[in-house]
N, C-alpha and C positions, 0 to 999 in steps of 0.2 A: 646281397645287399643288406637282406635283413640284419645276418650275422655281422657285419660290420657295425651297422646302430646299436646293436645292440654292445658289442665289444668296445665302443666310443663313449657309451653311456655309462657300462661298468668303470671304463679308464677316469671319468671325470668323475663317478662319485668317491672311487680312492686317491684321486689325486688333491681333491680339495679338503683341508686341512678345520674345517668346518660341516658338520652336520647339522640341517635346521630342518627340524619338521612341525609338526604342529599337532594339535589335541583334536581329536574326529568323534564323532559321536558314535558310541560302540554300537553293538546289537544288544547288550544287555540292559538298555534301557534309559544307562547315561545319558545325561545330554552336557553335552560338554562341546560348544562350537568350536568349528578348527580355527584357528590362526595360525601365521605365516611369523615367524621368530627368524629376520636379518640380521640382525644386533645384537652382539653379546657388551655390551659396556663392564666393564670391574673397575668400581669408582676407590681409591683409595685416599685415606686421610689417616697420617700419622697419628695415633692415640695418646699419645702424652708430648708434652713440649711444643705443640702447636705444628705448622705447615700447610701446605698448600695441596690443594684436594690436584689429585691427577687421575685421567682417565684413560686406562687401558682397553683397547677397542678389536673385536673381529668383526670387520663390518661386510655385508654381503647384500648392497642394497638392493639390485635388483632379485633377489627371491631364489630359489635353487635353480641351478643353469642359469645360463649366460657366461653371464663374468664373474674371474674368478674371486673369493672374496680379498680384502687387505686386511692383515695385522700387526700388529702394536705388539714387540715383545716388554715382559711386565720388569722394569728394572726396581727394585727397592734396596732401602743401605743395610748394612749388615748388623747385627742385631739389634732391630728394630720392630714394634708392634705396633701393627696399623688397625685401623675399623674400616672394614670395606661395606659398599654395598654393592648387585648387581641388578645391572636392568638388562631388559629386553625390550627390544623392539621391532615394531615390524616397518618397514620404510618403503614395503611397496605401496602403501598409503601417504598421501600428503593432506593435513602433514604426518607424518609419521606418527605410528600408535603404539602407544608404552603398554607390553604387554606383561608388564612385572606386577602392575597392581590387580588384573586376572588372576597372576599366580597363587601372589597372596591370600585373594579371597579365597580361591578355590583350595587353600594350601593341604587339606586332608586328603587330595589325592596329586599331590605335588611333593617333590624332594629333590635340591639339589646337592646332588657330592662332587667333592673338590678332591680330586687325585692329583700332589704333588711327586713327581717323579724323585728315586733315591740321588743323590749329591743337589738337588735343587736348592737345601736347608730351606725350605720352606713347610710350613705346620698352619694350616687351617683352624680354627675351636670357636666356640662360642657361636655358632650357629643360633638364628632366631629358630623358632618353634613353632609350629601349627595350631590350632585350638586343641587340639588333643595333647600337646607339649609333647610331639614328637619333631626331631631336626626340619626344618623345611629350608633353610640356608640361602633365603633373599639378602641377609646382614648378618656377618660376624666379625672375627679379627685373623690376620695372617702374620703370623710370627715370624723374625728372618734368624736365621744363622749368621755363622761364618761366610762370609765370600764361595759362592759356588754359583753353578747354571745346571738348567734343567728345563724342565716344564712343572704347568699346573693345567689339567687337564680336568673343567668343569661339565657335569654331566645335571641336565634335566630330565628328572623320567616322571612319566606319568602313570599313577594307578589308577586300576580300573574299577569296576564295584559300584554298585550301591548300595550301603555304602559304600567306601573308595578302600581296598583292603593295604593300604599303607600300614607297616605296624616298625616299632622303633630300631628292630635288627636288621630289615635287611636292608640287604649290600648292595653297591651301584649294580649290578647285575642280574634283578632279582627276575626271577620269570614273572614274576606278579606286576611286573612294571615293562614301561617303553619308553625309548628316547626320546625327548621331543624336542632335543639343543646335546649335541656333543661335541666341543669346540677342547681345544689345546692352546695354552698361550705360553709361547716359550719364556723361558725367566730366568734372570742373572741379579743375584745379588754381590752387589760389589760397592 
């Protein structure tokens, strides 16, 4: 019996197309409270010639397990430069708690990267910066291509430290860092 809970639990965390965990208070003396990240929003507004702000959504509101989340694939027109923002939030509270302005304060042990998949024609840049003017990627711009589909797979990790040992190279994978939001949003520019 056990082995079956436990083979059910594995199935749903690779089946579900969203990762959300939260910030724990290490042993090293952090104190960093957890919270619960349901929501990924990726807010976009065309940056030149004006339009209309649209909001792409992985939304997972009751919390990890239950149900499964819903997504929003990210459609944008083809060469075109947007300014995006992202939030988070948590919505197992009502009403819901925007955990995007935490990020920010906390942004020296915070960094999001944006992994757009090859034929996506999608390009990330211009990432905001943390107080140390290292990438922390709450607001930048996403560039389109030509016509093509893919994904844009955004990654929250969190460093540990105290200080927080964030430094400007490394890579969504770094051992120095942990998930604490790994979502995929499929995407067509067309």
């Amino acid at each position: 019996m056990m082995k079956q809970t436990m083979k059910r639990w594995s199935m749903l965390l690779l089946a579900a197309p969203i990762l959300l965990t939260a910030c724990s208070k290490a042993s090293d003396g952090e104190n960093n409270d957890e919270e619960v990240i349901t929501t990924v929003n990726l807010k976009v507004t065309p940056h030149t010639g004006g339009g209309n702000l649209v909001v792409f959504s992985i939304d997972d509101p009751d919390g990890p397990g239950g149900n499964l989340p819903t997504q929003q694939n990210v459609v944008l027109a083809p060469n075109t430069m947007y300014h995006f923002e992202l939030e988070l939030l948590d919505k197992t509270k009502n009403p819901a708690a925007d955990i995007t302005g935490e990020v920010d304060e906390e942004g020296d042990a915070h960094r999001i990267y944006y992994l757009p998949s090859a034929g996506s024609n999608i390009q990330v840049t211009g990432l905001n910066n943390d107080d140390n003017g290292i990438p922390l990627g709450t607001t930048g711009f996403i560039t389109t291509g030509a016509a093509g589909t893919g994904n844009l797979r955004v990654v929250l990790r969190h460093y540990g430290g105290n200080p927080p040992n964030k430094g400007a190279q490394d890579t969504w994978d770094s051992p120095k860092s942990s998930s604490d939001v790994d979502v995929t949003f499929n995407t067509a520019v067309q």
